[in-house]
Every structure is written in structure tokens, then in C-alpha cells.
C-alpha positions as CSV (number, residue, x, y, z in Angstrom):
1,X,-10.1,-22.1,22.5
2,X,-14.1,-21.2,23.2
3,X,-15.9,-23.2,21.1
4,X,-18.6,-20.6,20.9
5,X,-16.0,-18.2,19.8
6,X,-14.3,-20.8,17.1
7,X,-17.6,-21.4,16.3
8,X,-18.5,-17.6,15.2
9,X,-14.9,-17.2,13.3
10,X,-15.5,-19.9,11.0
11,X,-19.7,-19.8,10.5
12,X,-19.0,-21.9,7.3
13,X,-18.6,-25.0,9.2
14,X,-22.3,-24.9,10.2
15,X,-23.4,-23.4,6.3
16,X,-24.0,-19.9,7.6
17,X,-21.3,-18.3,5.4
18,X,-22.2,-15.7,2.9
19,X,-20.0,-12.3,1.8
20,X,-22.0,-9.4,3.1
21,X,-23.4,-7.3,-0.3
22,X,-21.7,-4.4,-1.6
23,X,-17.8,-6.0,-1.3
24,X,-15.1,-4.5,-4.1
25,X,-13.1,-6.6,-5.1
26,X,-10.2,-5.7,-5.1
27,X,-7.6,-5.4,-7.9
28,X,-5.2,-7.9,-6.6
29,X,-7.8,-10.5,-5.8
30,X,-7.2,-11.9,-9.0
31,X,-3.7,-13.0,-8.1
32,X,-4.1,-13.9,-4.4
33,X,-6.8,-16.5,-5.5
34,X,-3.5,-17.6,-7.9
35,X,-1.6,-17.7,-5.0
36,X,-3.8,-19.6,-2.8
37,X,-2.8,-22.7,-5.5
38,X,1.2,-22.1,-5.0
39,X,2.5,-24.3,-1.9
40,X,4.5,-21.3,-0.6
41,X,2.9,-19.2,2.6
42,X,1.0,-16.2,1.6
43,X,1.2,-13.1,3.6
44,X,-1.4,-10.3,3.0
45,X,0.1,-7.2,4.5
46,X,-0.9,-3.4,4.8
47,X,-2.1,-0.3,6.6
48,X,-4.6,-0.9,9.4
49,X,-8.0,-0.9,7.9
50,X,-7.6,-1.3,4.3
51,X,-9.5,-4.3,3.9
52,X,-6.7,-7.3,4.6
53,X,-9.7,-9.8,6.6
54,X,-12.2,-8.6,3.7
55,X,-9.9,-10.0,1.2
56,X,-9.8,-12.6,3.6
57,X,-13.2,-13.5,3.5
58,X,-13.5,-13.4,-0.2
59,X,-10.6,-15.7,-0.4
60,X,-12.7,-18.2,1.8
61,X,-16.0,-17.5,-0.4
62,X,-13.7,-18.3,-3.4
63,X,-12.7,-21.3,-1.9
64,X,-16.2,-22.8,-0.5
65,X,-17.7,-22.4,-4.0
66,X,-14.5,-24.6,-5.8
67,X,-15.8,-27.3,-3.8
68,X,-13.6,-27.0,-0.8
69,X,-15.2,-28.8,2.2
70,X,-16.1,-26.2,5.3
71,X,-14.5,-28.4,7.3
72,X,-10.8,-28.1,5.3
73,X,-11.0,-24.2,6.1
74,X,-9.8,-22.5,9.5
75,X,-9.4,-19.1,10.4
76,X,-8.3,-17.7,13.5
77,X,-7.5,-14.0,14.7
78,X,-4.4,-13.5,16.8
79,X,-6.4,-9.7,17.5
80,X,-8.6,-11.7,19.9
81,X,-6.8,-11.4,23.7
82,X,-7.9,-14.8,24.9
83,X,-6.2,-16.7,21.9
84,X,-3.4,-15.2,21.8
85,X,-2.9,-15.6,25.7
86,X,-3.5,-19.3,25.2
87,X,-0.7,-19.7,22.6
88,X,1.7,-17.6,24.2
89,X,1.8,-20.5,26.7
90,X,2.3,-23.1,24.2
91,X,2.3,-22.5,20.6
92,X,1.9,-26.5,20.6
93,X,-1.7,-25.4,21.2
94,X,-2.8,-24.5,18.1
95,X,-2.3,-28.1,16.4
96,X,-4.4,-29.2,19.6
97,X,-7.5,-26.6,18.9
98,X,-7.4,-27.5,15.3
99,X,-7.2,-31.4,15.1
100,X,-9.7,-31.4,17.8
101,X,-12.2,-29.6,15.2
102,X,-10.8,-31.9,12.9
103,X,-11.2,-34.3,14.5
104,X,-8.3,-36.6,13.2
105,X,-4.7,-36.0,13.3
106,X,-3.1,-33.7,10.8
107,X,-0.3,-36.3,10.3
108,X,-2.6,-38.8,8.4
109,X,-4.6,-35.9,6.4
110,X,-4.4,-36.3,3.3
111,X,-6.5,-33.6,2.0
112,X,-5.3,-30.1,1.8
113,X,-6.4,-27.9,4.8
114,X,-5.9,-24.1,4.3
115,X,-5.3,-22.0,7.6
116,X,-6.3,-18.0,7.7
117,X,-4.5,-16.2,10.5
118,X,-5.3,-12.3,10.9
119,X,-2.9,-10.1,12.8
120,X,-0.3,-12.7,13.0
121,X,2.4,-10.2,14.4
122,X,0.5,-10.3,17.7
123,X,2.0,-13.3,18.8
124,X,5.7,-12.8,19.6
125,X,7.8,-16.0,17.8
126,X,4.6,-17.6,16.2
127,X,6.2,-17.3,12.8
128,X,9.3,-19.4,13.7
129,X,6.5,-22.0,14.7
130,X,4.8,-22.3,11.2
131,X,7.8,-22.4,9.6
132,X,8.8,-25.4,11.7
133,X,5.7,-26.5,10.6
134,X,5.5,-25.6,7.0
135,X,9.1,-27.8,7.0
136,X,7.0,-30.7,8.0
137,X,5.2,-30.6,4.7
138,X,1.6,-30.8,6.1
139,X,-0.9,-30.8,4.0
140,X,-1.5,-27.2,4.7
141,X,-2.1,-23.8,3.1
142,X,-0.8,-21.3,5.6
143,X,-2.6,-17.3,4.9
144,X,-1.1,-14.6,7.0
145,X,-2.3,-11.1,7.6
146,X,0.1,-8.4,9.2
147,X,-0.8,-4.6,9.8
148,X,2.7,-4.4,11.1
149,X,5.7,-5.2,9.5
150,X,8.1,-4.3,12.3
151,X,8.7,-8.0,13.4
152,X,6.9,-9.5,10.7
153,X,9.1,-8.7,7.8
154,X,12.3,-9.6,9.9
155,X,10.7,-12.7,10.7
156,X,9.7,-13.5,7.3
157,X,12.9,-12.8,5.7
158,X,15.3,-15.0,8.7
159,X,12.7,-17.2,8.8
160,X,10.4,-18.1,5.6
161,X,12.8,-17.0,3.1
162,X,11.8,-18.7,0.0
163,X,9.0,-20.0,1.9
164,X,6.8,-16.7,0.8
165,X,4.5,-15.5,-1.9
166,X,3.5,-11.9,-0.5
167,X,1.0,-9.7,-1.7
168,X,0.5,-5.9,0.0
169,X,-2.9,-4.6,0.6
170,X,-3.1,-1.2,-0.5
171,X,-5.8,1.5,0.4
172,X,-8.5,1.9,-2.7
173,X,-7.3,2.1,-5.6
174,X,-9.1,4.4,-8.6
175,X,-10.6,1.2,-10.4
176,X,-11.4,0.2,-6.8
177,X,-13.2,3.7,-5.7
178,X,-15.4,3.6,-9.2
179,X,-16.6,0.1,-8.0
180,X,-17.3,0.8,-4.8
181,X,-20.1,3.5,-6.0
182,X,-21.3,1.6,-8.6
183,X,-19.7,2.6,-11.7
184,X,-17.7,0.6,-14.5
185,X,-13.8,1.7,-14.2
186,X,-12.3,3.4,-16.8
187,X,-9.5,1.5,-18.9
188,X,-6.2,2.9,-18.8
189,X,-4.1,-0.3,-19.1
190,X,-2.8,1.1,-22.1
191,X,-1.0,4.5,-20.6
192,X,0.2,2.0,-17.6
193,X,2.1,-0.1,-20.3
194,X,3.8,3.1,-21.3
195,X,4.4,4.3,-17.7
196,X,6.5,1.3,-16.8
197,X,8.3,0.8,-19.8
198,X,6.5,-2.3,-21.8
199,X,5.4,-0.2,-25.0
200,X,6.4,2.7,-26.6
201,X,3.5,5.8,-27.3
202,X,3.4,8.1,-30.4
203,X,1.0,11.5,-30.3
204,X,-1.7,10.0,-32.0
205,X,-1.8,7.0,-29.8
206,X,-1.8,9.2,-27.0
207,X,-4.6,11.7,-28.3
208,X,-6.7,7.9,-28.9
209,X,-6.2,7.4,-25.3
210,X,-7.4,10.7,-24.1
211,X,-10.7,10.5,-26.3
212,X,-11.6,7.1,-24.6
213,X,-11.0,8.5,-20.9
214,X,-12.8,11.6,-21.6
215,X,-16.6,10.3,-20.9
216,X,-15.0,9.6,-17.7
217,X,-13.3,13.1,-16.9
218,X,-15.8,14.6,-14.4
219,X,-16.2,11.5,-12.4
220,X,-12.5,10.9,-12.4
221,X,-11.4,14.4,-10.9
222,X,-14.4,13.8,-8.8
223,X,-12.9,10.7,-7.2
224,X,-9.0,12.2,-7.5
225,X,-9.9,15.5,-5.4
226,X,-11.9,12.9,-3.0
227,X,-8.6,10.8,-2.9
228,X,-6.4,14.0,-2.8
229,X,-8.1,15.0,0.4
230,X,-9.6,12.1,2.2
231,X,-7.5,9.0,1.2
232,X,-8.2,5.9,0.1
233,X,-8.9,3.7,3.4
234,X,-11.9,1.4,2.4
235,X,-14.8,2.7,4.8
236,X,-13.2,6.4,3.9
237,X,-13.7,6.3,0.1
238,X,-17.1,4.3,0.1
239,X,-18.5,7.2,2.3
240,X,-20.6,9.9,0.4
241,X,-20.5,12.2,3.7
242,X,-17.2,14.1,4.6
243,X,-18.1,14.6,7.8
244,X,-18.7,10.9,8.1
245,X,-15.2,10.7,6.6
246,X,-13.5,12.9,8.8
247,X,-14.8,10.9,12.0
248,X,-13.4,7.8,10.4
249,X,-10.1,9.4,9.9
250,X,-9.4,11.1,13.5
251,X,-10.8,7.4,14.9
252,X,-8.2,5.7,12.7
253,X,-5.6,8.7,14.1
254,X,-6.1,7.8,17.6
255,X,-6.8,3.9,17.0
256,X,-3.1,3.6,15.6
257,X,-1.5,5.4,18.4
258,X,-3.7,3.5,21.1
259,X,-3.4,-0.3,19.5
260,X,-0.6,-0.4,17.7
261,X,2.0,2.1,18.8
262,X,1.6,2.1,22.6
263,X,3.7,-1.0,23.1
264,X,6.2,0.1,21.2
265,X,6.7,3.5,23.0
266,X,7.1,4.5,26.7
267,X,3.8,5.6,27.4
268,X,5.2,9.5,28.3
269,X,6.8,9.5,25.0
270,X,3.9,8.4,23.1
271,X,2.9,12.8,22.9
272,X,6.9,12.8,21.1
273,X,5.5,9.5,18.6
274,X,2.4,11.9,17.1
275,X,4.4,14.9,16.8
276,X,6.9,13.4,15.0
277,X,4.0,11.9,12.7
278,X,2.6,15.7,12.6
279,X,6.1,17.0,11.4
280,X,6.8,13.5,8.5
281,X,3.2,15.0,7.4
282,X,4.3,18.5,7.3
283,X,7.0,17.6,5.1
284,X,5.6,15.0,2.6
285,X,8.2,15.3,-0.7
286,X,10.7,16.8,1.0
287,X,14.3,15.3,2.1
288,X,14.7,13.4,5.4
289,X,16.0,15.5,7.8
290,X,16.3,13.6,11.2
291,X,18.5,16.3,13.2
292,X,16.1,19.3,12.3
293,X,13.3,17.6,13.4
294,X,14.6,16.2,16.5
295,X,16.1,20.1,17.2
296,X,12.1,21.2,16.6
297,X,11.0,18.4,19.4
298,X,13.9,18.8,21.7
299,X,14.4,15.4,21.2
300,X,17.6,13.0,20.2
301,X,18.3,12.3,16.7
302,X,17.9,8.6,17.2
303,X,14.3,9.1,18.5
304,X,13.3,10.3,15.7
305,X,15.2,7.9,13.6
306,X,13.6,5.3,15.2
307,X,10.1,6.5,15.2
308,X,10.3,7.4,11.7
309,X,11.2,3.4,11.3
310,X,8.1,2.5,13.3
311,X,6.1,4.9,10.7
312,X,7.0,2.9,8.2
313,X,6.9,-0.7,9.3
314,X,3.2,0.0,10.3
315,X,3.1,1.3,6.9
316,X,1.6,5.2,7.3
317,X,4.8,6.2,5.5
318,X,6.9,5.3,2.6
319,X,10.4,6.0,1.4
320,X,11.9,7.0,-1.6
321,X,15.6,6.4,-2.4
322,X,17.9,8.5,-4.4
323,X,18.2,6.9,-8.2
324,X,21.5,6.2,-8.8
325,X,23.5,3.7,-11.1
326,X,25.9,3.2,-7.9
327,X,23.3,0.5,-5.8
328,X,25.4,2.2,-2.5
329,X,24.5,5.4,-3.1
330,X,20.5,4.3,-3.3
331,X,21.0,2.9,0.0
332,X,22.8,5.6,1.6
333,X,21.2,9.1,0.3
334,X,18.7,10.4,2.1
335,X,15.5,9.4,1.6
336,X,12.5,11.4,0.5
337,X,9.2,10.8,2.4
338,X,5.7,10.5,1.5
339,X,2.1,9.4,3.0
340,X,1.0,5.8,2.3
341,X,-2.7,7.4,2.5
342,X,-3.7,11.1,1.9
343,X,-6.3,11.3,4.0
344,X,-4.5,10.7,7.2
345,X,-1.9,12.6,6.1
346,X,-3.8,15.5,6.1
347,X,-6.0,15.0,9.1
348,X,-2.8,15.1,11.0
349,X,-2.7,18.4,9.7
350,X,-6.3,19.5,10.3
351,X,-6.5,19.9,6.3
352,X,-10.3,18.6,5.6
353,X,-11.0,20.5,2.0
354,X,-9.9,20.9,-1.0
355,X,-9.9,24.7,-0.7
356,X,-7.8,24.7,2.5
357,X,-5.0,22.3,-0.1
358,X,-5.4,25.6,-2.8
359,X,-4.9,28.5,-0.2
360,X,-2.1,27.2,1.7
361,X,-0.3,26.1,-1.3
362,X,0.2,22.4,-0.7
363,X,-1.9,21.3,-3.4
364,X,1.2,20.7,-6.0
365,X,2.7,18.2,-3.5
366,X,-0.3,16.4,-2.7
367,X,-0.8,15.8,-6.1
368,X,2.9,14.3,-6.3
369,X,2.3,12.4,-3.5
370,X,-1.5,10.8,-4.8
371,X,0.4,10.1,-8.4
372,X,2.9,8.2,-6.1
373,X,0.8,6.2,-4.2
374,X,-1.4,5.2,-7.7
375,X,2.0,3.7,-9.3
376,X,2.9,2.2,-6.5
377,X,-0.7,1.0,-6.5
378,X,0.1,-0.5,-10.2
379,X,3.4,-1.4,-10.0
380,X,2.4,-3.9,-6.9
381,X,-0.3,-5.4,-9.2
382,X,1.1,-5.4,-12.9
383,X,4.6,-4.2,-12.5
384,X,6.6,-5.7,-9.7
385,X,9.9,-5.2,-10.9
386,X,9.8,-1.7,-11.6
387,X,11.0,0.7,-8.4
388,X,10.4,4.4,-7.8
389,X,13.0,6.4,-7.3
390,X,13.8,10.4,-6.9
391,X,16.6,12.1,-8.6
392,X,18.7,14.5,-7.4
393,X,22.4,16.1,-7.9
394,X,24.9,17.7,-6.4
395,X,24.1,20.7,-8.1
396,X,20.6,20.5,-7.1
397,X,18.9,19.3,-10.4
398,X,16.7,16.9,-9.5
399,X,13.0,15.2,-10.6
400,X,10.1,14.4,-8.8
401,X,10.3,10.2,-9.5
402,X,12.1,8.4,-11.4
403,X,10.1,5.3,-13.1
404,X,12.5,2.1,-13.3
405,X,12.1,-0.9,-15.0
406,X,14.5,-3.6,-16.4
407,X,14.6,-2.0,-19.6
408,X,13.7,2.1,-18.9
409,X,14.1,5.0,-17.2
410,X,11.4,7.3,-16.9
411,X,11.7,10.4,-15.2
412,X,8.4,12.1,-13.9
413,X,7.7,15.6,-12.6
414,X,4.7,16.7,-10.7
415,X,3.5,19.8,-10.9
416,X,0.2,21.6,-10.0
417,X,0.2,24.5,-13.0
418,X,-2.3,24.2,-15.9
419,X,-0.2,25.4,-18.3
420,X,3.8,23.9,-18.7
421,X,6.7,26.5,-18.9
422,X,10.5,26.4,-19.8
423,X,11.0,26.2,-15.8
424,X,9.1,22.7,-15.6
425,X,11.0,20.5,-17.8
426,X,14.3,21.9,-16.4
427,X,14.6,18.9,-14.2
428,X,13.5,16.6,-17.1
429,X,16.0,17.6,-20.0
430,X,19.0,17.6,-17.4
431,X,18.0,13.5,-16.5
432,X,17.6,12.9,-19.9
433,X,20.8,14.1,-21.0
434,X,23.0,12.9,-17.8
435,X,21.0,9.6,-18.1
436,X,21.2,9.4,-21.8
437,X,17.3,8.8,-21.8
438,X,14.6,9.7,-24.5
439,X,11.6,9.9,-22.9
440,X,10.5,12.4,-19.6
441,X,7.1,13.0,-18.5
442,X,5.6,16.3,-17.1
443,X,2.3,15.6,-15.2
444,X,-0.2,18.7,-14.3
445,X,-3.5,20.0,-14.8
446,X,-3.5,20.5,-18.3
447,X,-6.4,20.6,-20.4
448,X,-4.8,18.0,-22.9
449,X,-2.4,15.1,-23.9
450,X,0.4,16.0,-25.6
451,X,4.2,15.5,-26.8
452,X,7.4,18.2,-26.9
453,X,9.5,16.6,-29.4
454,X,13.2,17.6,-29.2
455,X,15.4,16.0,-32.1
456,X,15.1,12.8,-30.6
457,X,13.6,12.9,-27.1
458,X,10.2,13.1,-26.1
459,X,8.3,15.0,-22.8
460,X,5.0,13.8,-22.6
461,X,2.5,16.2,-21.1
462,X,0.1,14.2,-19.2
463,X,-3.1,15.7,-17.5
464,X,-2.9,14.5,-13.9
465,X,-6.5,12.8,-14.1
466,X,-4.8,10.4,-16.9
467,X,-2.3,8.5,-14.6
């Protein structure tokens, strides 16, 4: 490897290391700096661009001022051409480039050395190598960053199972957003202990809640129409210019089909790939159907199957299942899709205002797909054994999400009126009495908390800028 360019990846070694200003930190940084004490490997996945090699960085910060030596600390970048040519030759290589700036062998260390690799996926079968070497017990802490879980996750899971701590990098969250400008976040821990389950929330409780958020109501449906329209990606929220954010989002468009998908598809097929993105955006919250869309695209069936896989290993899309109490029939049902960031979503679809969301009617499912992405957002910080699911029958009742934890199920409807009807808890009541369940919730744009007590059930009427 150049030395110049080892040199300017790990600027510690030589004491120029500081964290550019104006970093968030983000909301699971907390836990990866836990992590980084664990022995297993840590992976730090996620979308392109949401700030994996930030968090990165700050883990190396973190490290450098707990007294690690500069020299303990490597990072490398399997992004860069010229390394990842060199180890394709020989993997063997990269014990060679780093005892050399170690200048002993690793064998005799004794001290523990941490290893950052970026973009590890690059580097077909480099996985099966640090498992080999992780079964060596080295004194090394191995960090791994993936945009792309295609091969990654396979590899992980054949190859480093129970080897793994792993920890998903998520676009900006709404505590994230409020630091990014400058502002204290607003504290809703206590309505996210009643969303998944852990406590149990009477009117007055919930009313307490609402008064302590309310300071914070215009900003907060400031930042939820910014993240309802332009996403969440890092460089995307932190911009005060939409036009500066639209830029960033057809870039990111084009980036992702030029870098990461172009391998992966025949280069005459690629024009098939983005339609087929178009037409998963088109139909955010609605049921997988493979053979209508390949019918649309004159395309077969298992195209489209398999670029819909490809969506979703490089994370722009995410699945729900069916809930059911039969584990089968989660697996089998159709799955329901939605975007893993808004803002892409919708540049896909040349919707760039919020205006153009209220005149062609798609601001109701935007709205459920924003609410899903911010519990998924707190379920992979606070809540990790809780799953979303939706709900449908045979019949055709069905709810949004369904909120499952160990000890609860919560069903959750989405809807974009300002005022509940009869109609909108239809889907509710017939969970709750199939599922023999107490408590529903009905999410909107009402004006207030509130609770519709039926003998002993409970709908809870949440205004969307509360979740």
C-alpha cells in the first residue's frame, strides 16, 4: 500500500487528528462506543451516505482521548481501487501492510490493536479471511462498514455467526435533525416506552406528555414536513436550501445506480433496475405485486423479484411481513413495501414539495411510511426485540403496523385526516377483538392527545408530530 496514501487515512499517527466541527452525534453512538469493548466483530451497516465513516471517525476520536496509542488504531477503505486490487491478489497482504506500520509482528502483540475497514463488501471473500483471523484470537478489534448487504449479510451469517455485534446506521433521526441545527431535542422517551410495550399510559399521563412537547410543536412539524419530503440522509437534513437538497438527492439517485448497482446488472438492463425503483416508489404501503409490475415493464417476473432483492440488500427499501401467530405464514405472505429514506423516494418520483404531497393525495402514505421509518429508527436503538408487522385478512380487514414486542401487541393506523371517524378505527377494533388485545393506536393530524375508552380497550389518538 502507498505510504503517502496510508499516511493520509490514519493522520493520527503523525497527531494531526481532530473531528471536523459541527458533527451530530448520533443516537446509537452511545452503544457502538459499548461495543467497541465487546471482543465480537462490529459491523456498522446502512444506506450509502448516512454517515457510517463519520461514526467511524468519532469512534476513533473516542478512542484516541481514552488513552489509546495512535499507533494501536488502523483504518483502511476497501472504496479505494488501488487497495482493493492489491488484496485481491493476496489477502495475505494486509497482515503484511499492517505489521510493517507496526512494525513488529502481530503474533507477539500483546496490546489490543483495533482495525476500521470501510466498504468491506468491495473485496469479494475478504470476510472468510478475518474470520480465519478473528479464530486466531489476535489481539484485535475488527470494525466493519457495509453499504451493501447483498454478500455481506450472507457472509456474516455462514461465516461470523456468533462472531458479530451489529449495529445499522440509519438516516437522521428527529433527535438527530434538532442537533444538527442547533437545538436541544425534545424528550419523548416516555411515549416510546408506551409504543413498544414497557409501560402502560392513562389519559392524564398522556395529556402530561403533550404539554411538555408542545414548546416544541412548531419546530417539530417543521423538521417532520422537511423529513416527509426530503428524507433524512445526513448532508440532506443539515441543508437549509431545498434546492441545495434536491441536488444532493438526484446525485445520490444516479451515484447508487452508477457505483453500486452497475455490477450487479447487465449494463442494457440497468434502464429496467431504475424503473423498477420508479414503480417500488410509486407503490410505497401497498402489497408486493411482482407479476403486475413485471407485465408494466415487459419484463419476467423473476427480474423484478430479483431487483426488488437488490433494493433491499443495498437498503433503499424495506419489507414488511404479514403478522401472524403461524411464523410460516409471516414468511410466506406477501410483503408490504416501503422507503428506507423519503427523500429519495420521492425524488424518484419528481415530488420536491410539500404541496405537490397534498394535491396528488400521497400525503396520508408518506406520513405512514415516515412513522415507519422513526420506529424502526427506535426500535434499532432502544427496542431490538420488537418487529413491525402489517395486518391483514382474508376478508380484507387489515391495519397499517402492527407493534410487537415479547409481551404486546400494538396495532397502529396511519392516517392523514385531522379529525378521527367511525371509518378509522375499523381496522383497530377488528385486531383487537381477533387478537384479543386492549390497546390500538390511531395516528393523524389531530390537534390533541387523547383516549376512546371502550369497556375495557383503549384507542389512543396520537397527533402524528408526537411519535
Amino acid at each position: 500500500m502507498d505510504e503517502n496514501l496510508f499516511n493520509n487515512y490514519n493522520v493520527w499517527r503523525s497527531g494531526g487528528f481532530s473531528l471536523p466541527e459541527g458533527i451530530v452525534e448520533r443516537d446509537i453512538h452511545g452503544l457502538a462506543v459499548r461495543f467497541l469493548n465487546e471482543k465480537e466483530i462490529l459491523t456498522i451497516l446502512g444506506l450509502r451516505q448516512t454517515g457510517k465513516s463519520t461514526l467511524v471517525f468519532q469512534l476513533i476520536s473516542d478512542l484516541l482521548k481514552k488513552g489509546a496509542g495512535p499507533e494501536r488504531i488502523f483504518y483502511f477503505t476497501l472504496d479505494d481501487l488501488s487497495l482493493r486490487q492489491e488484496l485481491a491478489q493476496s489477502h495475505q497482504q494486509f497482515l503484511k501492510i499492517v505489521e510493517k506500520y507496526l512494525e513488529k509482528d502481530i503474533q507477539r502483540q500483546k496490546t489490543k490493536l483495533y482495525f476500521f475497514i470501510d466498504e468491506v463488501q468491495k473485496l469479494p471473500g475478504f470476510i472468510e479471511y478475518i474470520k480465519a483471523l478473528y479464530d486466531l484470537h489476535l489481539p484485535i478489534k475488527w470494525i466493519l462498514t457495509g453499504s451493501s448487504s447483498l454478500t455481506l449479510k450472507a457472509q456474516i451469517k455462514e461465516s461470523l455467526a456468533g462472531r458479530v455485534l451489529s449495529l445499522p446506521v440509519l438516516p437522521f433521526s428527529e433527535t438527530e435533525v434538532f442537533k444538527g441545527h442547533g437545538y436541544q431535542p425534545p424528550d419523548k422517551s416516555g411515549l416510546q416506552s408506551f409504543l413498544f410495550g414497557k409501560v402502560n399510559l392513562d389519559k392524564k399521563t398522556l395529556k402530561k406528555y403533550q404539554a411538555q412537547l408542545t414548546p416544541h410543536k412548531q419546530r417539530i412539524l417543521h423538521f417532520l414536513d422537511e423529513a416527509m419530503v426530503f428524507g433524512g440522509l445526513p448532508a440532506v437534513a443539515l441543508s437549509t436550501d431545498p434546492e441545495r437538497k434536491r441536488v444532493i438527492l438526484r446525485n445520490y439517485r444516479d451515484t447508487y445506480l452508477e457505483q453500486d448497482i452497475r455490477n450487479l446488472v447487465k449494463e442494457d438492463k440497468l434502464w429496467v433496475y431504475q424503473k423498477v425503483m420508479e414503480m417500488m416508489a410509486s407503490r410505497v404501503g401497498d402489497i408486493l405485486n411482482y407479476s403486475n409490475i413485471a407485465a408494466q415493464l415487459e419484463v419476467t417476473v423473476d427480474t423484478v423479484k430479483r431487483y426488488t432483492m437488490l433494493l433491499e440488500k443495498t437498503f433503499i427499501i424495506t419489507n414488511l411481513t404479514t403478522y401472524s401467530k403461524n411464523i410460516r405464514n409471516e414468511i410466506l405472505k406477501t410483503p408490504k413495501v416501503y422507503f428506507t429514506d423519503m427523500g429519495l423516494r420521492n425524488i424518484l418520483l419528481g415530488l420536491t414539495t410539500l404541496t405537490q404531497l397534498e394535491l396528488l393525495n400521497q400525503y396520508g402514505i408518506v406520513l405512514e411510511n415516515t412513522v415507519i421509518n422513526r420506529l424502526n429508527a427506535h426500535i434499532s436503538r432502544l427496542s431490538p426485540e420488537v418487529r413491525l408487522h402489517y395486518w391483514r385478512t382474508k376478508t380484507k380487514e387489515e391495519v397499517d403496523l402492527v407493534l410487537y414486542s415479547p409481551d404486546k401487541l400494538i396495532p397502529v393506523e396511519v392516517k392523514s385526516v385531522k379529525k378521527p371517524q367511525t371509518r378509522h378505527l375499523k381496522g383497530l377494533r377488528s385486531f383487537m377483538e381477533k387478537e384479543k388485545e386492549k390497546t390500538g393506536i390511531l395516528v393523524g393530524r389531530f390537534e390533541d392527545a387523547d383516549i376512546i375508552e371502550e369497556g375495557k380497550t383503549k384507542i389512543y389518538l396520537l397527533p402524528h408530530w408526537m411519535i
